[in-house]
C-alpha positions in Angstrom: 167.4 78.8 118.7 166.9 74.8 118.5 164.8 73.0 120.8 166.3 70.4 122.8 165.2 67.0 124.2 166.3 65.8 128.0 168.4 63.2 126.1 170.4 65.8 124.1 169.9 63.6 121.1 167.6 65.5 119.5 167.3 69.3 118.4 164.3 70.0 117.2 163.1 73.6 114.6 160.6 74.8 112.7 161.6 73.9 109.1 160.4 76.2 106.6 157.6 74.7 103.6 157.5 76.0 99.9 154.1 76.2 98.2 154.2 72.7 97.1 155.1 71.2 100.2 158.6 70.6 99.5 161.6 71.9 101.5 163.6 74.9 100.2 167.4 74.0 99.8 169.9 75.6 102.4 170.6 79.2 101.6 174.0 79.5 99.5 175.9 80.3 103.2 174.0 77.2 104.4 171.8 78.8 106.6 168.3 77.3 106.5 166.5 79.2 109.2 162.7 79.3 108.2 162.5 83.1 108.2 165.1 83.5 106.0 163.0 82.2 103.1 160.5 85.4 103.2 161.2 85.6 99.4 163.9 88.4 99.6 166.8 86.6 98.5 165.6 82.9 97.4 161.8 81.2 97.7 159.0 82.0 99.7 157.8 79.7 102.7 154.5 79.0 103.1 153.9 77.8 106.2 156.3 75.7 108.8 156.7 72.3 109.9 158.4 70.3 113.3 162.0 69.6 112.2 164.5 67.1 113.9 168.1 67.2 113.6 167.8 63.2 113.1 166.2 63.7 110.0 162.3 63.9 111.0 160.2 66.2 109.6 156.6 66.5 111.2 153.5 66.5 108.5 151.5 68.8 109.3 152.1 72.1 107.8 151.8 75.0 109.8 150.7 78.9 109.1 153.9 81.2 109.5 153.7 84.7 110.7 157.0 86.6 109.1 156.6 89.0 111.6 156.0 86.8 114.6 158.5 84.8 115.7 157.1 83.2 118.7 153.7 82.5 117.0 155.2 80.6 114.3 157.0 78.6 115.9 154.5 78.1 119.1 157.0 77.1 122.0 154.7 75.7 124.8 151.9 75.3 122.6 149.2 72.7 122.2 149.4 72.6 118.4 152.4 73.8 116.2 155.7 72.9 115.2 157.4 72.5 119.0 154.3 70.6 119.9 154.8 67.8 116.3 158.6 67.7 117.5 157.8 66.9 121.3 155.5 63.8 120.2 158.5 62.7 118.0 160.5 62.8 120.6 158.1 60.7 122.9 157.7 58.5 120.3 161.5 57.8 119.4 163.2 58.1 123.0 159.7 56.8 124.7 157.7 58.6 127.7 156.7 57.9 131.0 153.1 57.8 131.5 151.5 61.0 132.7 149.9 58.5 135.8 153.4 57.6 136.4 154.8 61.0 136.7 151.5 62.3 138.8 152.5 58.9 141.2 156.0 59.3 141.8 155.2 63.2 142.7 152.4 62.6 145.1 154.4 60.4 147.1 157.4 62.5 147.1 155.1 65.4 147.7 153.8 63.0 150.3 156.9 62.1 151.9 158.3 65.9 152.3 154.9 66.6 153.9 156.1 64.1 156.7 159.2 65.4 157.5 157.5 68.5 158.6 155.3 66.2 161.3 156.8 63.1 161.8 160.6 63.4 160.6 161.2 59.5 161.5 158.3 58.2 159.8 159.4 60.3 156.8 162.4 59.0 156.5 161.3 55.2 157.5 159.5 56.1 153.9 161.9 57.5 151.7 164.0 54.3 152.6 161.5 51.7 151.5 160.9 54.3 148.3 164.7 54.1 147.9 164.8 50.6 148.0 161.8 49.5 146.1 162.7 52.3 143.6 166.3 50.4 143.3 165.0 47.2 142.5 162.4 48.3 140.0 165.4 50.0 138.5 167.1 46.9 138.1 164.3 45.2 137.1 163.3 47.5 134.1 167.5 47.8 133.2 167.4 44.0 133.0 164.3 43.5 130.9 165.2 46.5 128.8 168.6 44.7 128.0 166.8 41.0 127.4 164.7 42.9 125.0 168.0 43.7 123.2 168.5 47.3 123.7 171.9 48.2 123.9 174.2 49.5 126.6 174.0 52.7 125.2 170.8 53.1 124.9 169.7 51.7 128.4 172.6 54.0 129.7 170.5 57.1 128.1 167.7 56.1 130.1 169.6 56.0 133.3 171.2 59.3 132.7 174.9 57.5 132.8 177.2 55.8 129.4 177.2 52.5 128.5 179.7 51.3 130.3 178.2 52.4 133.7 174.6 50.9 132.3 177.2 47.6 131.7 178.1 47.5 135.3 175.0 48.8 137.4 172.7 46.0 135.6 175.1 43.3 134.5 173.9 41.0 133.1 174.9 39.9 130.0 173.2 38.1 126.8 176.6 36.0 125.8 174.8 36.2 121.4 174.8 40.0 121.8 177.5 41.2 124.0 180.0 38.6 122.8 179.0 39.3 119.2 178.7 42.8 119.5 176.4 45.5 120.1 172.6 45.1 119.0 
């Protein structure tokens, strides 16, 4: 089963590697599932490596365990072919700082602790979080599209289409959205 990003753009496998590190060619049906290539009908794989449906393939070849599934392709793991594709991903869609993410949950962890003790004061917070957390969304919408990113792709970010991206931000840059999209 493929691995999937957040964005949906990307579905990620472990791609089977021949002895001289080359890829073997889809099976006649087209099938090119790694374990299929234990030699039986076609080549022999020798090890694995991260696969992207974009075209990526990681470099690092991995060791391949024809009778173990889940240690060949190491879901979850620190090192493997899951854990090449996940820094792919980062790298092409971008990722949020781990100091980011550990900040936005403290204060939301933060924030539900209140509404236990203080109710009001808990929600006198989660209003200026709204808030500031609406105008840094603008901010970073509006510098993402001055830095030419397209609707789309600012969109992806937001979770919403283009269109929506177009209307909760805009602003326009009259050379690239009169000229077409960058």
């Amino acid at each position: 089963m493929p691995w999937v990003d957040e964005s949906r753009r990307h579905r990620g496998f472990p791609a089977a590697v021949l002895a001289d590190g080359s890829e073997p060619a889809p099976l006649p049906d087209g099938r090119t599932t790694w374990w299929l290539y234990n030699g039986a009908d076609g080549p022999r794989a020798s090890g694995v490596r991260g696969g992207c449906s974009c075209g990526w393939r990681g470099e690092q070849r991995h060791l391949l365990d024809f009778g173990d599934d889940v240690a060949t392709e190491a879901v979850g793991e620190a090192t493997g072919p899951y854990a090449d594709w996940e820094r792919h991903v980062e790298l092409v869609e971008g990722v949020v700082p781990h100091e980011v993410e550990k900040l936005i949950a403290m204060l939301v962890d933060r924030i539900c602790d209140l509404t236990d003790s203080t109710p009001y004061a808990a929600a006198r917070a989660a209003n200026r979080f709204e808030r500031a957390a609406a105008s840094t969304a603008l901010m970073a919408g509006r510098k993402a599209r001055s830095s030419m990113m397209t609707w789309e792709y600012i969109g992806r970010a937001y979770g919403c289409g283009a269109q929506e991206a177009r209307e909760r931000f805009g602003e326009t840059l009259d050379d690239v959205d009169h000229g077409g999209e960058v």
